[in-house]
C-alpha positions in Angstrom: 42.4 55.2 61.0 39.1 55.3 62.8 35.3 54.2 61.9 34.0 57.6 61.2 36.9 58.3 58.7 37.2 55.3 57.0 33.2 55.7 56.7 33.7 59.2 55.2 36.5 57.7 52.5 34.3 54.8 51.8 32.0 56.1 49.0 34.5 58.1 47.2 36.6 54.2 46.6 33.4 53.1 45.8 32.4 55.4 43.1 36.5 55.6 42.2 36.9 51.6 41.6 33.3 52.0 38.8 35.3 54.1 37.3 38.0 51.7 36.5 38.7 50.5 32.7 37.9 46.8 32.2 40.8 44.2 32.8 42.9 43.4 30.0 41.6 40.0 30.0 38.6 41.1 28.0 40.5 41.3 24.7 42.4 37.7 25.3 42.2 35.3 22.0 40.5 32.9 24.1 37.7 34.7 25.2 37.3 36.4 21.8 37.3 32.5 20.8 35.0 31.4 23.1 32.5 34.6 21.9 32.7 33.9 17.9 31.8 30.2 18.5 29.3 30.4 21.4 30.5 27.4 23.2 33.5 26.5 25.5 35.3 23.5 25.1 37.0 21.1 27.7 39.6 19.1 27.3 41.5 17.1 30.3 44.8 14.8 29.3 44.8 11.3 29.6 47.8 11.1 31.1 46.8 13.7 34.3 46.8 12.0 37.8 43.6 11.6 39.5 42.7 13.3 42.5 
C-alpha cells in the first residue's frame, strides 16, 4: 500500500474507530463499585514475594 493511499484511508478509520461502542469493561462490578463508593481500595498479600 503506498503513502498517498494509506493517507486517503486514514480519516475514514479515524472517524470509523469514534464511532465504536464503549468496551465492555464499562459495566464490570468493580468499576460500578469503585463509582458508588468514590474511592479505590488496595490491597497487596502478605505472603507476595518482593521484587
Amino acid at each position: 500500500m503506498n503513502v498517498a493511499r494509506l493517507l486517503g484511508v486514514l480519516p475514514a478509520l479515524m472517524m470509523a474507530s469514534t464511532m465504536v461502542e464503549p468496551p465492555a469493561a464499562a459495566d464490570s462490578p468493580t468499576l460500578n463499585k469503585i463509582k458508588c463508593s468514590g474511592a479505590i481500595t488496595i490491597g497487596y498479600r502478605e505472603a507476595s514475594i518482593h521484587i
